[in-house]
Backbone as CSV, one residue per row, in Angstrom:
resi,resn,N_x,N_y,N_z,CA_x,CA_y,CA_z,C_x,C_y,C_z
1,UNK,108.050,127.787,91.042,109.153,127.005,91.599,110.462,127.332,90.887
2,UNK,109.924,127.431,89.506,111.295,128.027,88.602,111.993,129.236,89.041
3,UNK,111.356,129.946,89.384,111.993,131.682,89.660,112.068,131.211,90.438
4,UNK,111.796,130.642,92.377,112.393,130.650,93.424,114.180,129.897,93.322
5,UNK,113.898,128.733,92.232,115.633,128.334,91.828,116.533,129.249,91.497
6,UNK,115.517,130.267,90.602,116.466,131.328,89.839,116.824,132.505,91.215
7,UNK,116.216,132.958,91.870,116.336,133.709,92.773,117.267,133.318,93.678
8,UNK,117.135,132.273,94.311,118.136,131.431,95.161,119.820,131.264,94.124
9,UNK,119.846,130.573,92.657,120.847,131.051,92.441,121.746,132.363,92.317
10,UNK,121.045,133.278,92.063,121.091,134.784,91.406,121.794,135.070,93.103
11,UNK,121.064,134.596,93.988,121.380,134.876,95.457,123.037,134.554,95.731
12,UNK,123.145,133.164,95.266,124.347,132.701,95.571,125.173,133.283,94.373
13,UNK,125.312,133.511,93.424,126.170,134.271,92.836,126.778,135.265,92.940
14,UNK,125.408,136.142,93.547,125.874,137.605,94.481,126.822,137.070,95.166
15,UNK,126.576,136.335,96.414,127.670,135.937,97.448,129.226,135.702,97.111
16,UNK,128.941,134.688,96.060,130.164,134.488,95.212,130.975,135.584,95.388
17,UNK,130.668,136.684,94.293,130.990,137.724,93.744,131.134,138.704,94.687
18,UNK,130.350,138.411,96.071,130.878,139.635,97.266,131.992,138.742,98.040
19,UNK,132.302,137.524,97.846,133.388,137.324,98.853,134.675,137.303,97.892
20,UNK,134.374,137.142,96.508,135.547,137.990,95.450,136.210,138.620,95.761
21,UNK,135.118,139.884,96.033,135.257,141.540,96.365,136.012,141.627,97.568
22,UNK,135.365,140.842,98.450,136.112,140.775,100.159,136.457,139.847,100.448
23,UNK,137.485,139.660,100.319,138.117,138.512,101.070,138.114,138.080,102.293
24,UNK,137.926,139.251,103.128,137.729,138.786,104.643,136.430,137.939,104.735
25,UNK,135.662,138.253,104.218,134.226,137.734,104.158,134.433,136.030,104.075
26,UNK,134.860,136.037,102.818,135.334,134.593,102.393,136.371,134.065,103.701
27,UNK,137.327,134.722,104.287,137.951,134.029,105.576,137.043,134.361,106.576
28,UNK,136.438,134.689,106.572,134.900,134.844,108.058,134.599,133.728,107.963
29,UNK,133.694,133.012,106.809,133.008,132.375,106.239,133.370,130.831,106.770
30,UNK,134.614,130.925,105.939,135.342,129.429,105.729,135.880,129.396,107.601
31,UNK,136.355,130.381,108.234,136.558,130.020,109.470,135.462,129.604,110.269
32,UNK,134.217,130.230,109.995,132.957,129.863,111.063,133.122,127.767,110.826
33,UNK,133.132,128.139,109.222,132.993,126.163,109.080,133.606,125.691,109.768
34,UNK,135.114,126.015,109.474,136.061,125.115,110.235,135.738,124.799,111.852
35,UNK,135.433,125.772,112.377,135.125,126.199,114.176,134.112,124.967,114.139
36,UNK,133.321,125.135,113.428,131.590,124.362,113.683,132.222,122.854,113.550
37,UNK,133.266,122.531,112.855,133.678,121.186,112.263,134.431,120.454,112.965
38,UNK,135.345,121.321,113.554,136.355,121.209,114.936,135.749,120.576,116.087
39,UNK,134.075,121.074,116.394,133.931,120.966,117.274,133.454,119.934,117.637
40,UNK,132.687,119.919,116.358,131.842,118.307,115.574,132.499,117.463,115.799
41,UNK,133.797,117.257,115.151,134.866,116.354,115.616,135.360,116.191,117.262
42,UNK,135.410,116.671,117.543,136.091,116.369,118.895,134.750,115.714,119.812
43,UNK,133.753,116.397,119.358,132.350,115.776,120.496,132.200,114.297,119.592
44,UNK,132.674,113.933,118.810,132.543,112.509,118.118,133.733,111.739,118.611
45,UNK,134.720,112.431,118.411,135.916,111.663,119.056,135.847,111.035,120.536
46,UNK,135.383,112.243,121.680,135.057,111.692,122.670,134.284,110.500,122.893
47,UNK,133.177,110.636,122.170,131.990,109.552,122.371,132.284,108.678,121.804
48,UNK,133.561,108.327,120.801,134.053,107.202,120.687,134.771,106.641,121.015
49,UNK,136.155,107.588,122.398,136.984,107.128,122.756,136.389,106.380,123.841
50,UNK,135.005,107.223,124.462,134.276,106.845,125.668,133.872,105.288,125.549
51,UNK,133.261,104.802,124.210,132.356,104.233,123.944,133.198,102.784,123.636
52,UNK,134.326,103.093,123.012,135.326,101.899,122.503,136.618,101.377,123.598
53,UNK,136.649,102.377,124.450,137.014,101.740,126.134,136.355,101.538,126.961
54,UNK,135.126,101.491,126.822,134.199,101.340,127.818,132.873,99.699,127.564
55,UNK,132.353,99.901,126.548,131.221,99.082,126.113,132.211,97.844,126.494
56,UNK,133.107,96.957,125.819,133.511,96.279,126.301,133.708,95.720,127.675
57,UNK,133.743,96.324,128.592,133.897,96.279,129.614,132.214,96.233,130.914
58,UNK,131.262,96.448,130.024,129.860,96.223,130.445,129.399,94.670,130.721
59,UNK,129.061,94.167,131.853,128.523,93.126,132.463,127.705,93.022,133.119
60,UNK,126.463,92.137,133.208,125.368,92.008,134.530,125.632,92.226,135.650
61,UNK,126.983,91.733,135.959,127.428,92.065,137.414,127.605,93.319,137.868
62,UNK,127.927,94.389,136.616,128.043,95.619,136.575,126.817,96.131,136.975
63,UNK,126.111,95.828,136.532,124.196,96.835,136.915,123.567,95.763,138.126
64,UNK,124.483,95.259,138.954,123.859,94.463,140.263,123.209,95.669,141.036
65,UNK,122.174,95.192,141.881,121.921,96.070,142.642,122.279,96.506,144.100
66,UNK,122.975,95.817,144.412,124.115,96.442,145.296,125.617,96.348,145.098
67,UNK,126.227,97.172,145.218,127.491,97.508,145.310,128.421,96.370,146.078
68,UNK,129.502,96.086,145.476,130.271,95.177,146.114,132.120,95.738,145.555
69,UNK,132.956,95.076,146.333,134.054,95.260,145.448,134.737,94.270,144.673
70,UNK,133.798,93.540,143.972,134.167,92.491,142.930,133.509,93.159,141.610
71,UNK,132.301,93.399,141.587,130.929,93.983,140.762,131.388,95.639,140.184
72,UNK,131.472,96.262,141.210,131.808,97.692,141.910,130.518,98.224,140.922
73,UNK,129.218,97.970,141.277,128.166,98.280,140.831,128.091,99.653,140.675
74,UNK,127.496,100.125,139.073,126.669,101.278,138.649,125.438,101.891,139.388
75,UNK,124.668,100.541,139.405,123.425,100.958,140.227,123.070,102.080,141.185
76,UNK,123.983,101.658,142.025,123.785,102.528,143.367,123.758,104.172,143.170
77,UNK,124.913,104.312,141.852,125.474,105.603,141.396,124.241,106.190,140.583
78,UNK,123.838,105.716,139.611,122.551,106.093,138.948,121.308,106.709,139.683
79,UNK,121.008,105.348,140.655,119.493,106.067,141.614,119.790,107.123,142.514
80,UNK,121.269,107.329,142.904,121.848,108.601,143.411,121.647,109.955,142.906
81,UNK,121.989,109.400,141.369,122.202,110.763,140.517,121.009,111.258,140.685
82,UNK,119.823,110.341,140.471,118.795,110.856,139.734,118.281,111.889,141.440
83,UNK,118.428,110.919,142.257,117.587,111.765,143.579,117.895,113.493,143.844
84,UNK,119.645,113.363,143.859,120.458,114.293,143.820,119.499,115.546,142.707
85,UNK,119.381,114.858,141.482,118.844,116.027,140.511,117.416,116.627,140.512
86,UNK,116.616,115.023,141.194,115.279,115.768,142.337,115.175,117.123,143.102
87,UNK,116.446,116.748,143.953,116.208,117.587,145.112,116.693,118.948,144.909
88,UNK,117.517,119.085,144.049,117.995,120.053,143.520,116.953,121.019,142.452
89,UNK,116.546,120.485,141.756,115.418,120.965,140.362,114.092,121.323,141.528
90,UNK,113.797,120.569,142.361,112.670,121.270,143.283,113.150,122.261,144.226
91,UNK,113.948,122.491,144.854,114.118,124.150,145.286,115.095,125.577,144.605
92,UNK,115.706,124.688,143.380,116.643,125.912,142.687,115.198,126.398,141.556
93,UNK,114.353,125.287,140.855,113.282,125.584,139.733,111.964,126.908,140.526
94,UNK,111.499,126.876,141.388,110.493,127.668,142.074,111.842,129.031,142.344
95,UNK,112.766,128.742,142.804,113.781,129.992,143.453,113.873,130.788,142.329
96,UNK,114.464,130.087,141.050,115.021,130.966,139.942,114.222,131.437,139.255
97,UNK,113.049,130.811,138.849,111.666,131.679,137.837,111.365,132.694,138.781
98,UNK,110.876,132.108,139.700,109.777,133.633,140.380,111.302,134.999,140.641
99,UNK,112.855,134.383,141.020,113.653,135.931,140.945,113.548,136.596,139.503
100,UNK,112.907,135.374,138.498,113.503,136.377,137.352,112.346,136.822,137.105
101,UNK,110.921,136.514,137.602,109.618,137.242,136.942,109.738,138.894,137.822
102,UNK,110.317,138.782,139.133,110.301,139.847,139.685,111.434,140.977,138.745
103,UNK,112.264,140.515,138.589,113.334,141.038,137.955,112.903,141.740,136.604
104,UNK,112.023,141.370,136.018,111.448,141.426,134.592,110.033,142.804,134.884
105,UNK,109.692,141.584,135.476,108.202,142.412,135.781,107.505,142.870,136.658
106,UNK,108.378,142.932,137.837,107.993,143.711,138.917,109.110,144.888,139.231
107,UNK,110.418,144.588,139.154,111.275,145.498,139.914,111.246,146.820,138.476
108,UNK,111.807,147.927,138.773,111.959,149.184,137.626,113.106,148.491,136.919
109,UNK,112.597,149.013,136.194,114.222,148.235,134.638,114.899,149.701,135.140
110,UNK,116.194,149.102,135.081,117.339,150.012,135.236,117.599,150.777,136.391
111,UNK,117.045,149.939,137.688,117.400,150.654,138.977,118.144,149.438,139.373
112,UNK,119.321,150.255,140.379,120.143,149.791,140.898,120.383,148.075,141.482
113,UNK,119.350,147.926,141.986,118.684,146.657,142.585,118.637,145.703,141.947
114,UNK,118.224,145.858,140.196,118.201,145.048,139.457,119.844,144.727,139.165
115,UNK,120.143,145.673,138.880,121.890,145.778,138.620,122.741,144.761,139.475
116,UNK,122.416,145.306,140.293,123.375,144.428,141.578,122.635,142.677,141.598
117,UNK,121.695,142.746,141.800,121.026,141.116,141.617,121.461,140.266,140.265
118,UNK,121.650,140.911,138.979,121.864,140.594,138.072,123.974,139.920,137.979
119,UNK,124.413,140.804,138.983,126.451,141.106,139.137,126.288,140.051,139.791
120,UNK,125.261,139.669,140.979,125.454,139.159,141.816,125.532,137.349,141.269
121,UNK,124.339,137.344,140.156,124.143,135.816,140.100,125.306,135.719,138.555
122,UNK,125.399,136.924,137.783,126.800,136.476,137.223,127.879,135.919,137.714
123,UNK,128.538,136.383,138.875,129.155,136.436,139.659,129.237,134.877,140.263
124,UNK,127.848,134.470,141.029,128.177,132.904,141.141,128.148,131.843,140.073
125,UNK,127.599,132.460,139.445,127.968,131.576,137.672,129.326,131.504,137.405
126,UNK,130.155,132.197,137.929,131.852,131.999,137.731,132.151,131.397,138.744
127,UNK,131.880,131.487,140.051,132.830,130.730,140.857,132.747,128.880,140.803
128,UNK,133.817,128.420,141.140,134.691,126.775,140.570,133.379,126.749,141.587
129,UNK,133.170,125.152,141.062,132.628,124.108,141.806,133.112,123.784,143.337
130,UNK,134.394,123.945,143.189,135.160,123.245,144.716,134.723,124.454,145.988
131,UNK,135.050,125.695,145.142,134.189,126.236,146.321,133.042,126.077,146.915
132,UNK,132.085,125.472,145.848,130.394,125.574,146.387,130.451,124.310,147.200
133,UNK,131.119,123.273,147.067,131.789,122.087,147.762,131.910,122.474,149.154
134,UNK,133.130,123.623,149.050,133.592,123.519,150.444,132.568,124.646,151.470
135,UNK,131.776,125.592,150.785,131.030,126.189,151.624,129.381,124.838,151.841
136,UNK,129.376,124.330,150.825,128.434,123.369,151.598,128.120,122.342,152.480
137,UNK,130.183,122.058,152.474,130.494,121.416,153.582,130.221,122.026,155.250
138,UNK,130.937,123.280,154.563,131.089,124.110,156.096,129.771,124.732,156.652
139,UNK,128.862,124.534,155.366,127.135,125.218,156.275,126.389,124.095,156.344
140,UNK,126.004,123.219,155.359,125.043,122.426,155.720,125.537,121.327,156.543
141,UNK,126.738,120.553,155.747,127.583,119.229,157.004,127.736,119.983,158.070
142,UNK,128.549,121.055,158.387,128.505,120.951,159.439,127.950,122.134,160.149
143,UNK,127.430,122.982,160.016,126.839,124.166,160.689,125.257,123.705,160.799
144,UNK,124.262,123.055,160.167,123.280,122.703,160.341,123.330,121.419,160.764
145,UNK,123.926,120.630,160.354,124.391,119.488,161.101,123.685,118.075,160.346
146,UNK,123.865,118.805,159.238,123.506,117.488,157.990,124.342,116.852,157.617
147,UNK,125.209,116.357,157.936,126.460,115.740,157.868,126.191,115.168,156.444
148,UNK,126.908,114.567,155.847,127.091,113.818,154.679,125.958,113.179,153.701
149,UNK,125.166,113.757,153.237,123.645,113.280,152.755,123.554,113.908,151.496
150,UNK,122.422,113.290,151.102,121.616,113.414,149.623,121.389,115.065,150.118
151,UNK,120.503,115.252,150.878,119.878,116.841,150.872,120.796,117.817,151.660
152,UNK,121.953,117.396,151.880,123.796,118.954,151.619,123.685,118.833,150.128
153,UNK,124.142,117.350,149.524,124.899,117.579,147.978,123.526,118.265,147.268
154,UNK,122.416,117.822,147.579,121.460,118.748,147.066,120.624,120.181,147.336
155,UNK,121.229,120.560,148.228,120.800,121.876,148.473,122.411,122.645,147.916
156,UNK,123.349,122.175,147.789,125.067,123.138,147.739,124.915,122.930,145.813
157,UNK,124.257,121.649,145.152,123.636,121.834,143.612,122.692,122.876,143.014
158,UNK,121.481,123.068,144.051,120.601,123.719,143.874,121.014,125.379,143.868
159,UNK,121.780,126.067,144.929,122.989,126.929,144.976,123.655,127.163,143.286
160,UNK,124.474,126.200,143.413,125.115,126.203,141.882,124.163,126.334,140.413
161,UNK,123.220,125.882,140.612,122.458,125.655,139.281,121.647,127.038,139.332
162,UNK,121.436,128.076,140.563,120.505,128.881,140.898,120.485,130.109,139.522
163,UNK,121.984,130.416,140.074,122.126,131.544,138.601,121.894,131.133,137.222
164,UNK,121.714,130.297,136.724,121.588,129.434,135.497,120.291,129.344,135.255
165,UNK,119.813,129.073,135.926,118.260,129.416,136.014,117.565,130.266,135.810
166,UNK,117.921,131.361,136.935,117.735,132.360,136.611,117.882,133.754,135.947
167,UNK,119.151,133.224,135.274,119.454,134.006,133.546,118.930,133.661,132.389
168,UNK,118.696,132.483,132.544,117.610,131.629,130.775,116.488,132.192,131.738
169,UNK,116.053,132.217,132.551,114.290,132.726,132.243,113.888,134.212,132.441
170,UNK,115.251,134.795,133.078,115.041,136.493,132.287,115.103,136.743,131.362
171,UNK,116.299,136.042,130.175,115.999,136.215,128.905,114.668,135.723,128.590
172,UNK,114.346,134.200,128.711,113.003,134.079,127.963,111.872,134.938,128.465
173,UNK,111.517,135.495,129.358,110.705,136.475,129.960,111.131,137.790,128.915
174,UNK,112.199,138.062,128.992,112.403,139.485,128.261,112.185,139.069,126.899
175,UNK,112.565,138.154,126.110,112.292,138.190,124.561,110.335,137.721,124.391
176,UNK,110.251,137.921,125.420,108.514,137.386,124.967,107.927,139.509,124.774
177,UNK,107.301,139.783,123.244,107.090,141.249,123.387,106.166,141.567,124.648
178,UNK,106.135,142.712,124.190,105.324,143.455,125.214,104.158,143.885,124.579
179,UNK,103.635,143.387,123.356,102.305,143.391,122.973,101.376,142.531,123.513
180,UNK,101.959,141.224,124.112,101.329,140.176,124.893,100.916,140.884,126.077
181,UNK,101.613,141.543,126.859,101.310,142.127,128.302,100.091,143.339,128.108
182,UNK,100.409,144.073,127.284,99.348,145.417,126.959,97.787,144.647,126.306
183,UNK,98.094,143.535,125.486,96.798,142.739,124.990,96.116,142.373,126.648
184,UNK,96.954,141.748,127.775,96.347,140.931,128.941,96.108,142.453,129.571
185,UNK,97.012,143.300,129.540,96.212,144.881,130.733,94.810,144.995,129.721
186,UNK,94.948,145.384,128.349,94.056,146.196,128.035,92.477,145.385,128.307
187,UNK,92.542,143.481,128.530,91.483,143.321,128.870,90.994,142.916,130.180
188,UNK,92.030,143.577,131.315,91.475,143.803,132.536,92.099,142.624,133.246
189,UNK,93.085,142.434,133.231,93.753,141.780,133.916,95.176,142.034,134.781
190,UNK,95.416,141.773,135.848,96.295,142.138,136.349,97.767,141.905,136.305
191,UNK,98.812,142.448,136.907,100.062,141.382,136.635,99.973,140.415,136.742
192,UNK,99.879,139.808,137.878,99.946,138.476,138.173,99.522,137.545,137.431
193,UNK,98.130,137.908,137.019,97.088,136.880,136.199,97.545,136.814,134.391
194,UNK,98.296,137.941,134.303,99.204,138.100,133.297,100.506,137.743,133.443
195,UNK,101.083,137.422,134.458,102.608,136.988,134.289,102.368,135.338,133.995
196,UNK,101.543,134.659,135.028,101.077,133.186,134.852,100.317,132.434,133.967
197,UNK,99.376,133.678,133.047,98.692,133.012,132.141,98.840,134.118,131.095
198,UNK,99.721,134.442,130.341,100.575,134.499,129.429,101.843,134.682,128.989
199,UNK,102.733,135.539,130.157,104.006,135.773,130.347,104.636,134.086,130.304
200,UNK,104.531,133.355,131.139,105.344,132.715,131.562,105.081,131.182,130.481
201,UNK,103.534,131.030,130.399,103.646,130.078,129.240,104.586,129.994,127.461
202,UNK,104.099,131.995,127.406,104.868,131.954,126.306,106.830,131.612,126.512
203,UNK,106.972,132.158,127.513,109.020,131.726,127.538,108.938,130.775,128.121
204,UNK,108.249,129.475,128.170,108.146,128.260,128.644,109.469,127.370,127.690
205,UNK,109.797,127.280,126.676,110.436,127.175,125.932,112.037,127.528,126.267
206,UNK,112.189,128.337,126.446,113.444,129.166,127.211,113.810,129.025,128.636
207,UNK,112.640,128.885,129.382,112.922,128.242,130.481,113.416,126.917,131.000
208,UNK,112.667,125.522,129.812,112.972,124.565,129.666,114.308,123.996,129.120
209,UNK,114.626,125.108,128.583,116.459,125.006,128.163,117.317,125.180,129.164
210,UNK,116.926,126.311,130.235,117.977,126.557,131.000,117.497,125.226,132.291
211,UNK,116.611,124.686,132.352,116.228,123.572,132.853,117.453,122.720,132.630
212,UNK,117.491,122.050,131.243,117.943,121.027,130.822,119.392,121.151,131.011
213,UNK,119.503,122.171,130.519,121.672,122.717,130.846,121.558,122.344,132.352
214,UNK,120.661,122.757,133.631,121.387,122.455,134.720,121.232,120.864,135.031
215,UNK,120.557,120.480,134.345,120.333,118.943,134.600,121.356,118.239,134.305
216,UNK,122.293,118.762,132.642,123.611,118.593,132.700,124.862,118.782,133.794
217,UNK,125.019,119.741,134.301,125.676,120.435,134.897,125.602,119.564,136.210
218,UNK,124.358,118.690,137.061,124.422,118.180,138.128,124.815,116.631,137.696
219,UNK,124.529,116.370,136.584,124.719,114.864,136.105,126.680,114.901,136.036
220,UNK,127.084,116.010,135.702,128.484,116.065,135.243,129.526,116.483,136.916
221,UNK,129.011,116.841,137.628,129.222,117.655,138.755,130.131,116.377,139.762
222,UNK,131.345,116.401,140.087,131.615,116.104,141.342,132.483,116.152,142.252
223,UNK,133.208,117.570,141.856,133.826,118.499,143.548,132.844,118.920,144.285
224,UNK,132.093,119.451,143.653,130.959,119.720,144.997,129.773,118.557,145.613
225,UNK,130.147,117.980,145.043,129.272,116.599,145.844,130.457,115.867,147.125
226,UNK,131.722,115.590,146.440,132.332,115.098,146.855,132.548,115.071,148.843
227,UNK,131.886,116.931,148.974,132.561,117.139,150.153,130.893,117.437,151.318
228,UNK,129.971,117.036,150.407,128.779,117.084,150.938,127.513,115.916,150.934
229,UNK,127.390,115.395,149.797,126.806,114.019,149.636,127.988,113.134,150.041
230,UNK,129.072,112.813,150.101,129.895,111.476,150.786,130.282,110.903,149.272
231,UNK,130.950,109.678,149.607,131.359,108.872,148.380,130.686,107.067,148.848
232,UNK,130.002,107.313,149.793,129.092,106.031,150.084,128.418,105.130,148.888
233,UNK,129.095,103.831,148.625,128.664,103.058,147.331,127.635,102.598,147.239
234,UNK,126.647,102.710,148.282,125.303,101.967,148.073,123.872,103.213,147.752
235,UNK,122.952,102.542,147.389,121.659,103.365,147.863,121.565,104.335,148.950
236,UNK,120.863,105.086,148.552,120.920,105.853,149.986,119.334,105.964,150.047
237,UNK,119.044,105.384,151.084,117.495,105.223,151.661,116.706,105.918,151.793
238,UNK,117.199,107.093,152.367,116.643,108.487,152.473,117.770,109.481,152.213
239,UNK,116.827,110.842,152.126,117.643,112.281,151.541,118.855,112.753,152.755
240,UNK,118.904,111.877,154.027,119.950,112.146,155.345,121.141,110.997,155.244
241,UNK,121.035,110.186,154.014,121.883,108.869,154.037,122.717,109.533,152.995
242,UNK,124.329,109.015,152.521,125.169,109.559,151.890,125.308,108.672,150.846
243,UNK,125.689,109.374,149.951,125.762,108.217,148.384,126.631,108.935,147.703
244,UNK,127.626,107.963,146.704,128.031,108.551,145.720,126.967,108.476,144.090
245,UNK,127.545,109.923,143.639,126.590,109.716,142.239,127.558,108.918,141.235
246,UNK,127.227,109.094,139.644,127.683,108.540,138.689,129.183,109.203,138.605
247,UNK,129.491,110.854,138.559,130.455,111.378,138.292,131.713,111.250,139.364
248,UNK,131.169,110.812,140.490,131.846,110.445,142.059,132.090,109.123,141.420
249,UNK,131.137,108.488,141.304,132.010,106.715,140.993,132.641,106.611,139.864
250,UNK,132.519,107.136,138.999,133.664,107.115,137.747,135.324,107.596,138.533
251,UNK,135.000,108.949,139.242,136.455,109.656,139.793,137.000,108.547,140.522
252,UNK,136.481,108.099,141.528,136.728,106.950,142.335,137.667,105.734,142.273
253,UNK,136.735,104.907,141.083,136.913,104.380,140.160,138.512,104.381,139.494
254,UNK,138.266,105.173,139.091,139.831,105.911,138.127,140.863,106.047,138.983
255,UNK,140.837,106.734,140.383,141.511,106.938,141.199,142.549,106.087,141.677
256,UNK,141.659,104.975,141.981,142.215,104.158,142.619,142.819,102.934,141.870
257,UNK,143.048,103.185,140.555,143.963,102.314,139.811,143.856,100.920,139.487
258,UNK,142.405,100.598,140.202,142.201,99.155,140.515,141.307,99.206,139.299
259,UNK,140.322,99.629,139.234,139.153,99.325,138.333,139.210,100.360,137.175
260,UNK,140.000,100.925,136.330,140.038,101.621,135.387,139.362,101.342,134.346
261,UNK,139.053,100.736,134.104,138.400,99.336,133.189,136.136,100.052,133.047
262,UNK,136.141,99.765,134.477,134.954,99.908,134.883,134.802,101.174,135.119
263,UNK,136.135,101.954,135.593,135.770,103.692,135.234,134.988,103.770,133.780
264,UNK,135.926,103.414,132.780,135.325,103.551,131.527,134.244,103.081,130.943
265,UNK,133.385,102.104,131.727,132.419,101.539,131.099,131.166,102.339,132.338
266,UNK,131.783,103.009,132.989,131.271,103.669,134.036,130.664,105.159,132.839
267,UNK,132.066,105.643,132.778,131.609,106.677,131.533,130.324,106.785,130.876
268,UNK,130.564,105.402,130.338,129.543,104.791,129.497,127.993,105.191,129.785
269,UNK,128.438,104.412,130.740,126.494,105.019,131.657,126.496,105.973,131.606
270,UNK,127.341,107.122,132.105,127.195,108.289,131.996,126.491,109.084,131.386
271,UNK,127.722,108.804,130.041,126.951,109.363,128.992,125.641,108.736,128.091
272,UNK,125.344,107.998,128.668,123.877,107.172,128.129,122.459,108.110,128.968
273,UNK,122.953,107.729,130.152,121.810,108.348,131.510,121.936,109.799,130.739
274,UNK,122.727,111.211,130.704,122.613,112.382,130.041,121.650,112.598,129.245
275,UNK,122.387,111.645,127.975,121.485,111.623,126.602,120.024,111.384,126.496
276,UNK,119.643,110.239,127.722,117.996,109.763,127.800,117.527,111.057,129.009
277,UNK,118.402,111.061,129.390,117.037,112.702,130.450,117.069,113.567,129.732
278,UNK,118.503,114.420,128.666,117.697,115.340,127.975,117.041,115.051,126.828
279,UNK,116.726,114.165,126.350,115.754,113.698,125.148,114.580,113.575,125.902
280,UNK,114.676,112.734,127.231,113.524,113.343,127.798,112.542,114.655,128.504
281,UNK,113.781,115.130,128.878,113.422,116.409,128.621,112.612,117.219,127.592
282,UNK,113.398,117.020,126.625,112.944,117.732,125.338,111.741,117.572,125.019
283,UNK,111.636,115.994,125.128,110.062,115.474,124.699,109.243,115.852,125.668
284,UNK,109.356,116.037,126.687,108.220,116.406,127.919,107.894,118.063,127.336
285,UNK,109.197,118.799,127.166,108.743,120.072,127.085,107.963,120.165,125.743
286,UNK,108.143,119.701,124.684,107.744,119.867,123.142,106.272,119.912,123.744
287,UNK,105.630,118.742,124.190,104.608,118.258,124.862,103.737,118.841,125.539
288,UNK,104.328,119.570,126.185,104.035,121.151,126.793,103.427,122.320,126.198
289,UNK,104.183,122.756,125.517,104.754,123.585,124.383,103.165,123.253,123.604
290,UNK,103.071,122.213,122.922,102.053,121.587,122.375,100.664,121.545,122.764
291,UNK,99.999,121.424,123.809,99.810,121.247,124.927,98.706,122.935,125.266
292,UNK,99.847,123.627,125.500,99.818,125.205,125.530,99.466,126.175,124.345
């Protein structure tokens, strides 16, 4: 235990003595802190500016279960969100793994095809929200003739979240070696039976991240809801009925100058509902992970 102290100091002395030598090193160093500290701060600041204009402003009448404009109920916005992130996670989650197992392990690495599929979902990973808004207005409201519903804002989400998806599970597919795959050929097994029962369990982990980011991303989301799910304050009964989510009733809210108050305690939920799905998240996947 003694020599690992001595080693570990002897370690840091070196360092010492090389950022002496280099100074840039020592401003590398001290800048990474600052960056990491900056950032620390400001994600604390928020959650307290959120938290100290908002909590106050929390009442029973607030979590009624229907919407009124005395109340201007949360409720409705919450069981929205969550459906919205249903319908979305069940046809973008099956779409984006199986493009990236093909991508990985079926198509040739470094032919064209891959190239272009790869530009292509970079590519919608940049474009604004308002666009995916207004083309989901113009195909599903009204070219299929889903007018204003849970399953437009959730199929024009599922769209948006697609590339996201399917870039965390090409990486986790690609960082899993390729001693795993030659162990499953060499004992007579095929791709398939090798992509599903070892490929894909092992980047299960990696997949479950890019999971959780889009779960963010639809919880935070609302130009593109705005012009496809509706801003309807109640429940929505079924996936053809229109609702606003949490990030729609906060905008709303705020908008209209009346309830600013309850925007902020609106926040609130917000950022509460986030924090408990990806902790739940996390814990489901660990579980998994565990499990496996």
């Amino acid at each position: 235990m003694s020599s690992l102290n001595t080693i570990n100091k002897i370690t840091f002395k070196q360092k010492m003595e090389m950022y002496k030598k280099r100074k840039g090193s020592l401003a590398v160093r001290m800048l990474v802190k600052l960056s990491a500290l900056i950032t620390f701060a400001v994600l604390i600041y928020i959650v307290l500016f959120i938290l100290i204009n908002g909590v106050g402003h929390l009442n029973a009448e607030f979590f009624s279960f229907n919407y009124t404009t005395e109340n201007v109920s949360v409720i409705p916005a919450v069981i929205n969100t969550l459906v919205i992130i249903v319908i979305s996670l069940v046809i973008s989650i099956p779409i984006g793994i199986l493009s990236a197992v093909f991508l990985v392990e079926y198509a040739k690495r470094g032919s064209k095809i891959v190239n272009l599929i790869r530009i292509t979902a970079e590519t919608l990973s940049g474009i604004p929200s308002i666009v995916y808004g207004l083309f989901g207005m113009l195909f599903f409201v009204n070219t299929l003739k889903m007018g204003y519903s849970m399953i437009s804002g959730g199929l024009t989400l599922a769209i948006m979240i697609l590339p996201l998806i399917m870039r965390t599970t090409e990486e986790a597919l690609i960082s899993v070696p390729d001693t795993y795959r030659e162990a499953s050929f060499g004992l007579g097994a095929g791709t398939l039976r090798t992509v599903f029962r070892v490929i894909l369990p092992a980047s299960l982990p990696g997949i479950l991240a890019g999971v959780i980011l889009s779960i963010g991303r639809i919880i935070g989301e609302s130009a593109a809801l705005m012009y496809t799910s509706g801003t309807v304050a109640q429940i929505a009964t079924n996936v053809m009925d229109s609702g606003r989510t949490l990030a729609i009733h906060m905008y709303l809210l705020a908008s209209e100058g009346l309830y600013t108050d309850q925007a902020y305690a609106t926040a609130v939920v917000l950022l509460v509902v986030a924090i408990l799905i990806n902790m739940s998240s996390q814990t489901i996947s660990k579980r998994i992970i565990r499990k496996g």
